[in-house]
Backbone bond lengths (Angstrom), bond angles and torsions (degrees), N, CA, C in turn:
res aa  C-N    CA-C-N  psi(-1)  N-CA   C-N-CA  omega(-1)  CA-C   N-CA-C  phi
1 X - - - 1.447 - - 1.522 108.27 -
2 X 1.435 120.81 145.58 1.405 110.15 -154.09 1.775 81.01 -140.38
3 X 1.513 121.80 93.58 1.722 119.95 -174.43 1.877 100.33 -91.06
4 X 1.359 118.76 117.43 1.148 107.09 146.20 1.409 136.07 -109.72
5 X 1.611 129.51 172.24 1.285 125.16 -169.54 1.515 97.99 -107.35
6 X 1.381 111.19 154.75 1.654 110.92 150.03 1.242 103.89 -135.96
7 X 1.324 109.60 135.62 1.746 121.87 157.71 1.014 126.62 -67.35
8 X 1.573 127.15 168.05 1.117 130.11 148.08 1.430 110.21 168.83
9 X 1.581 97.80 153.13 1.620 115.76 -153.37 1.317 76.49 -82.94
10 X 2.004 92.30 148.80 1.623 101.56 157.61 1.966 79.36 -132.71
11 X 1.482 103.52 145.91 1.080 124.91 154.10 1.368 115.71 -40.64
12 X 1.268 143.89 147.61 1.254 161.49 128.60 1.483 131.29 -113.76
13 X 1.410 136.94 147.79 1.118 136.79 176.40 1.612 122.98 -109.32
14 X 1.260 127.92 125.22 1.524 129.97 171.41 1.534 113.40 -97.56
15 X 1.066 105.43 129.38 1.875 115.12 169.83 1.158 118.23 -115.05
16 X 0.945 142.40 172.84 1.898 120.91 -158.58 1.740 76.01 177.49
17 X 1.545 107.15 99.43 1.756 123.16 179.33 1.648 74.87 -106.83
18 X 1.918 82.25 156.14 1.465 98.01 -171.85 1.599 86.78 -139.59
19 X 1.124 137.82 133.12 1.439 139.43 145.40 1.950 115.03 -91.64
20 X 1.683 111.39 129.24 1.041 115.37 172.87 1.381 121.39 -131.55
21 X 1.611 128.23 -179.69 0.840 103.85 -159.75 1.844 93.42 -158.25
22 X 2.020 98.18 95.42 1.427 96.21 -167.99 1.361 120.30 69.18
23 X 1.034 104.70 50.90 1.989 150.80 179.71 1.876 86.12 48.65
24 X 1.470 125.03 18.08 1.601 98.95 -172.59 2.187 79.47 -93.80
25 X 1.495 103.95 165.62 1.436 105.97 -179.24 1.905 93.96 -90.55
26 X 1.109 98.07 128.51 1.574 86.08 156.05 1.556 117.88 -127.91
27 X 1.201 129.45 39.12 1.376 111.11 -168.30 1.716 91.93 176.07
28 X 1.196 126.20 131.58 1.018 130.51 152.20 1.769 131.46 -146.87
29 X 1.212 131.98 167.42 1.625 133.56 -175.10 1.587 110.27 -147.45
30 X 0.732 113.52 175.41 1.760 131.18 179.73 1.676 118.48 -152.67
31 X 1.394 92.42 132.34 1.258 112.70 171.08 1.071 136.74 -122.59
32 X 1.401 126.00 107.89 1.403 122.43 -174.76 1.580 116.04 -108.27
33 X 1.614 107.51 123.07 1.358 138.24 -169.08 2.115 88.70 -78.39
34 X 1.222 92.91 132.91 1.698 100.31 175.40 1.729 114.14 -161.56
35 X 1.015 112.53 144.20 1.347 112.57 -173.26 1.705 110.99 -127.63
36 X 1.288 106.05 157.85 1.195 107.75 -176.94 1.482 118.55 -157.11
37 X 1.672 130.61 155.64 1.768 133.08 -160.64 1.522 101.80 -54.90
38 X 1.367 123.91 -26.40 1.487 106.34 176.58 1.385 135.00 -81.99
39 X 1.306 105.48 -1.93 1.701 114.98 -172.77 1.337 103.98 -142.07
40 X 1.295 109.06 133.07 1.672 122.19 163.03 1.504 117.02 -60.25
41 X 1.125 117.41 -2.72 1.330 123.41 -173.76 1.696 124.46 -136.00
42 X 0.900 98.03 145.15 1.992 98.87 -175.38 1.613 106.56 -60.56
43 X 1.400 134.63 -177.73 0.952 170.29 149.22 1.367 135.00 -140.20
44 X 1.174 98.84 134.18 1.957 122.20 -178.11 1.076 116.90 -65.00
45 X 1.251 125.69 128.22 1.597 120.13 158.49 1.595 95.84 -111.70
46 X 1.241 120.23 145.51 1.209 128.35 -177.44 1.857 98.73 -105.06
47 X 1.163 129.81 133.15 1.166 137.96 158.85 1.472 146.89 -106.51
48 X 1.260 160.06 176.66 0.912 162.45 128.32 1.443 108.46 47.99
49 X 1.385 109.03 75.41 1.653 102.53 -167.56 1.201 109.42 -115.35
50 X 1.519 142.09 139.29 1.237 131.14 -141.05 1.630 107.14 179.47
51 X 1.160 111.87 94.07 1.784 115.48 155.22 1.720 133.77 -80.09
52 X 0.973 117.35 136.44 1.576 112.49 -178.07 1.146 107.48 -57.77
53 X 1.747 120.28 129.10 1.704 122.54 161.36 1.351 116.77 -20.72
54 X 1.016 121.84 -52.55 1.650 132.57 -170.10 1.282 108.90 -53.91
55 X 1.749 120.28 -24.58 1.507 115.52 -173.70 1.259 97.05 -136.35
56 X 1.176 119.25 44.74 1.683 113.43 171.04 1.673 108.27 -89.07
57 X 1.291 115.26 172.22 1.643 96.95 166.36 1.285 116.20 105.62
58 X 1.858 98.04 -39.01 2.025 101.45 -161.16 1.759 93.89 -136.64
59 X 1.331 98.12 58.87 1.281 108.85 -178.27 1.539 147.31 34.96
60 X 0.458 123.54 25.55 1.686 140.39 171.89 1.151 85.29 -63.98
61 X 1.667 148.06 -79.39 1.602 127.94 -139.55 1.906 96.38 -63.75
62 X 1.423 112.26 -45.78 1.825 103.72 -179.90 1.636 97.63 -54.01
63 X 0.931 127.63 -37.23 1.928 130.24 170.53 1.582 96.85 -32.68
64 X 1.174 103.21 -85.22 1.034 125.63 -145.80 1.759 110.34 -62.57
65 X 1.407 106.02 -43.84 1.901 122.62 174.90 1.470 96.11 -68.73
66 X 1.642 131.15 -26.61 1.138 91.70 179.36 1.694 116.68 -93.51
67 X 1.413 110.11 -6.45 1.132 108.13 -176.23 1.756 111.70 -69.75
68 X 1.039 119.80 -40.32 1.554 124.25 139.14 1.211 115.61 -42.02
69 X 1.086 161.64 -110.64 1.006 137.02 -168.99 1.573 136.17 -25.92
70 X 1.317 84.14 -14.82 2.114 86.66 -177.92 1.686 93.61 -86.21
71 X 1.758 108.96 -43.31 1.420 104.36 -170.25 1.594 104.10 -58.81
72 X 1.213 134.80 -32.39 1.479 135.42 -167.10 1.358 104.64 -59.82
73 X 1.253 103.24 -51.89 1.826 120.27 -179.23 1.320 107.06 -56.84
74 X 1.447 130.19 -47.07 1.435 136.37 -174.13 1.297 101.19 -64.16
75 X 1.601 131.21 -49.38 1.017 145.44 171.27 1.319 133.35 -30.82
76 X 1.979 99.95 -35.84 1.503 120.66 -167.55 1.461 125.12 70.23
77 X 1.429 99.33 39.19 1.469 107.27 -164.82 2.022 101.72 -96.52
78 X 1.088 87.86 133.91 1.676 97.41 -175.84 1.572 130.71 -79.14
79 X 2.250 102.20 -20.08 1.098 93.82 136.88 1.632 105.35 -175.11
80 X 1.184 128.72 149.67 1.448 142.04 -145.27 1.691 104.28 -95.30
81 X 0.986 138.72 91.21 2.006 132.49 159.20 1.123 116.97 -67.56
82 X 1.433 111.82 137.08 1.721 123.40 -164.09 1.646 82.55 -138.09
83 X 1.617 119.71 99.22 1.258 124.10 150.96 1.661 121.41 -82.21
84 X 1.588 105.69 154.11 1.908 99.10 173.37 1.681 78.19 177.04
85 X 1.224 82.43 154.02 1.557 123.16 175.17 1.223 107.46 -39.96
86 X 1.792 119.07 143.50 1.409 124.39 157.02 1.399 118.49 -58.06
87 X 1.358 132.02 -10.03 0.907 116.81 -161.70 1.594 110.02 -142.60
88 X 1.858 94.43 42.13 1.918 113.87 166.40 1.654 92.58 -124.98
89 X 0.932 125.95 84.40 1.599 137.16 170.21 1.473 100.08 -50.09
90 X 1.567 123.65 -68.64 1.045 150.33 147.68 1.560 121.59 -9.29
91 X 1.430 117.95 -48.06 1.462 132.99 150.99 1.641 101.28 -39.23
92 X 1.370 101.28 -96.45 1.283 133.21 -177.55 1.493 112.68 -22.42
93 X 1.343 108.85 -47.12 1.855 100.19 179.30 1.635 94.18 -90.98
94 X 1.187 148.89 11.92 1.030 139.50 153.78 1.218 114.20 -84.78
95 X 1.325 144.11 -43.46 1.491 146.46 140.25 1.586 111.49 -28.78
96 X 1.480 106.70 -64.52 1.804 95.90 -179.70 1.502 103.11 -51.07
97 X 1.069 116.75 -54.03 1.911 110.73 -161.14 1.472 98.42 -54.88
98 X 1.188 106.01 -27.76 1.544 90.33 -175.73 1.477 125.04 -97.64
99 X 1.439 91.95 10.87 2.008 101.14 161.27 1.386 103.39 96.22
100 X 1.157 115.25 40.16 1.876 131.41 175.51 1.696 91.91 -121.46
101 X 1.347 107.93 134.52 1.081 147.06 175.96 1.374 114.45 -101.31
102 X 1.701 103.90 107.32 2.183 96.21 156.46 1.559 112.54 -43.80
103 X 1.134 102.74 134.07 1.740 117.05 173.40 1.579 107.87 -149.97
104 X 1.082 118.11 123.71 1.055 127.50 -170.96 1.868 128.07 31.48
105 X 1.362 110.49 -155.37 1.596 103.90 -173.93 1.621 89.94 -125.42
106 X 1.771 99.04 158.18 1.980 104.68 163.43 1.286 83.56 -112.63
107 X 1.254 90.63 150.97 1.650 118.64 158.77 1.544 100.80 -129.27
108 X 1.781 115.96 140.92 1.125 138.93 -167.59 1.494 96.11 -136.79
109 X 1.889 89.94 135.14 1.619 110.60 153.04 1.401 109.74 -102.48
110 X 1.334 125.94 157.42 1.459 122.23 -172.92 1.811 84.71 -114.65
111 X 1.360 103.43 128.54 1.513 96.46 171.64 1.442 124.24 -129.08
């Protein structure tokens, strides 16, 4: 059996929304726009989303996930992933309230 590979770049897009508060930044996320042979349409990965301690509590992170989420939609994205740790519960029911669904598991290599 003789397996070969072929590469090839596919474009992707990063957005990096920032919420602040009285020009200081307090809060920011990332979104990366990506496409792939099974869908006519892009999909979201939501990333690295993160408010300062100082303003947790009084919503800014629902601020901030939904403003991602609106960009995904603007985007035409068919459907948005919100990864985080087993061990932000707190994450997680902030994602459900905001109409994110458990779906399956990630598994990570650290490289």
């Amino acid at each position: 059996m003789s397996v070969n590979f072929k590469q090839q770049d596919i474009d992707a897009k990063g957005i990096r929304i920032a919420i602040s508060d009285n020009g200081l930044e307090i809060g920011r996320a990332y979104i990366y726009l990506m496409q792939n042979d099974l869908h006519d349409r892009p999909f979201g990965l939501m990333e690295d989303v993160y408010v300062d301690e100082s303003y947790r509590g009084q919503g800014m992170g629902s601020k901030l996930v939904a403003k991602v989420i609106e960009v995904a939609k603007e985007s035409n994205c068919y459907k948005l992933i919100a990864t985080s740790r087993t061990s932000r519960p707190k994450v997680h029911q902030l994602y459900q309230r905001l109409g994110f669904a458990q779906h399956g598991v990630e598994f990570r290599m650290d490289l």
